[in-house]
N, C-alpha and C positions, 0 to 999 in steps of 0.2 A: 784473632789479632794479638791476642796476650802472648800465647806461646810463639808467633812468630817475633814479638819485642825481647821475650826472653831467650829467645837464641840469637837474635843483634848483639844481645851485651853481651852474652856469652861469647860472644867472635869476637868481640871487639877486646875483651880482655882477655881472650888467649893469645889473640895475635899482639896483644900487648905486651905479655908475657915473655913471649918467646924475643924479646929484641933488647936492645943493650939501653940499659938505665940513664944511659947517660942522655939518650937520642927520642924517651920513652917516657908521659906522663900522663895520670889519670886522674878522675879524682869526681867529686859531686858539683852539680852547679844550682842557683836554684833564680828565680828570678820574676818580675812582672813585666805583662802584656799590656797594650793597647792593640785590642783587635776592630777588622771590621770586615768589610766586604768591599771589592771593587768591580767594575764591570757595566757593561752597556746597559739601561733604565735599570740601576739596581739602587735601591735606597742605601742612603749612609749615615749610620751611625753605632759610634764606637763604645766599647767598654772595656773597663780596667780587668784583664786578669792574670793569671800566674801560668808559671812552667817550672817542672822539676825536672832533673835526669844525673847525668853521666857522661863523661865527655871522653876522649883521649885524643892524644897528640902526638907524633911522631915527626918527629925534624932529620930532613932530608941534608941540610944545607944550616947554618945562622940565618939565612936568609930566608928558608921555604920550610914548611914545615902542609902537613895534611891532619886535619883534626877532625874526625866521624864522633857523631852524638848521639844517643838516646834520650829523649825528653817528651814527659805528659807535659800537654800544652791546651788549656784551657784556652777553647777561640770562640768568636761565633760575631753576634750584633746586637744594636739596641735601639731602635728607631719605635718611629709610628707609621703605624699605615690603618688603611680602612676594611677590617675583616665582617664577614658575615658573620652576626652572631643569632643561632637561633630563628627565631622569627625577624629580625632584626636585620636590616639588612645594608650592606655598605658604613659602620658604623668601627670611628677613631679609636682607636687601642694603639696601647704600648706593648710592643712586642719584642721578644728577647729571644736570640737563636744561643743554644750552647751548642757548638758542635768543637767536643772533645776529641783529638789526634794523640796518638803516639808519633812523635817525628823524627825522623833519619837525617838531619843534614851533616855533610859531606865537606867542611869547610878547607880552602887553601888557602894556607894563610902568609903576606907577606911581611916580613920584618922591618920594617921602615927604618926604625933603630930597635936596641935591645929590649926597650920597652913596650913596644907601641909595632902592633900588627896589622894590617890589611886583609878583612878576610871575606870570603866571597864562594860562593858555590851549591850546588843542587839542593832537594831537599825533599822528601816522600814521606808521605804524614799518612798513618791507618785507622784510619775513622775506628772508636771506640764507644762515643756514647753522643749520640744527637736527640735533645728537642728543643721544642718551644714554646714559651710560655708568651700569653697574652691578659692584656687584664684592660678593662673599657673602662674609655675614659666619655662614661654617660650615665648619667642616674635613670635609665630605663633599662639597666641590668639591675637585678634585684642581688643582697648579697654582696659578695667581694668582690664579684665581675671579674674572676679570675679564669684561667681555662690554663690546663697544659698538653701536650701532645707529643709524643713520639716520634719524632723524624727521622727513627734507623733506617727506616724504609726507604726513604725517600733521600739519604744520605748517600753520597759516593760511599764507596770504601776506603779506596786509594785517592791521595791527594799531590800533586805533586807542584814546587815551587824552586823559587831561588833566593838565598839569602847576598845580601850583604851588608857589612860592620865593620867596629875596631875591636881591636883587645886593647887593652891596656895592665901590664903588670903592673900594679902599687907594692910589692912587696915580692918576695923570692917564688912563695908560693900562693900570694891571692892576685885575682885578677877580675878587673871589672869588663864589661863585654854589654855593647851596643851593637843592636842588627836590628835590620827590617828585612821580613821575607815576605816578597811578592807571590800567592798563588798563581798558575799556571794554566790550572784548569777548575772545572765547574766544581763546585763544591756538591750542589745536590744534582737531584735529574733532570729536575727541569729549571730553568733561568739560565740567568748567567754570571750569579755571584761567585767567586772565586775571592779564596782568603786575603787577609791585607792582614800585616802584625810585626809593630816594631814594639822592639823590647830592649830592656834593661835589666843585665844580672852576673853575681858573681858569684866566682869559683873556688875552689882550691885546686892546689897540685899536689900531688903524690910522687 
């Protein structure tokens, strides 16, 4: 999954490359999440995390522009539910999914005025690092009553969604940037959580 992120931005900056400066910008972005899960009998609840990456833009029009991204995007949930632990059985823990993505969205973005964008469009996320951590909430776990677990396995690979947000330029070359991306499909093998994650973050331009 690394080496297929690191040939995303390698496309994305060549073909960046190759087009008139005027119509052509790139630059880092960086920013925090609120993630969760959505989906039929799926628990909710959300937590704070972060995304880094690389954006670029190409303006078709004043009016229309298309912006593809690369971004690590720290996702997953934070609930409680009732795990088996041990001998122990059906017993309240708080439990924490991290399910880490590389994500590709694809944004269209419209110019409402010169400042201020409309932007909206697909989005394919490559599972990179999933688990989860549980910790009981019962003093007949002896210890921390911690537990962590590996859920590559049992993670998609591929994730796929739809974003939409604004831009907002505050200045020539920074820009703040609200989205929420809806997942699409299942996150792991089995259920039927599928990502939830609005966010807030900003840019520069090149």
């Amino acid at each position: 999954m690394k080496k297929i992120a690191i040939a995303l931005m390698c496309t994305i900056l060549a073909t960046g490359a190759a087009m008139a400066q005027k119509q052509f910008t790139f630059g880092p972005k960086i920013g925090v999440d609120y993630t969760n899960y959505w989906g039929e009998d799926v628990e909710h609840g959300g937590q704070l995390n972060y995304q880094a990456g690389l954006f670029m833009e190409y303006r078709f029009t004043d009016k229309f522009s298309i912006a593809p991204e690369v971004v690590f995007a720290a996702q997953g949930g934070k609930f409680t539910e009732k795990v088996d632990w041990g001998d122990i059985n059906l017993l309240d823990a708080d439990v924490t999914h991290h399910v880490n993505n590389i994500n590709v969205p694809v944004m269209l973005k419209f110019y409402v005025v010169p400042e201020l964008s409309i932007d909206f469009g697909p989005q394919v996320g490559f599972n990179v690092y999933s688990k989860r951590t549980m910790k009981a909430k019962s003093d007949l776990v002896s210890g921390e009553g911690k537990e962590t677990k590996d859920m590559k396995s049992y993670t998609k690979d591929v994730d796929f969604g739809l974003g939409l947000g604004l831009t907002y330029n505050i200045a020539k070359d920074v820009f703040v940037q609200g989205r929420y991306n809806m997942g699409l499909t299942k996150v792991f093998n089995e259920g039927n959580a599928k990502h939830s994650n609005a966010q807030i973050a900003i840019g520069y331009r090149f």
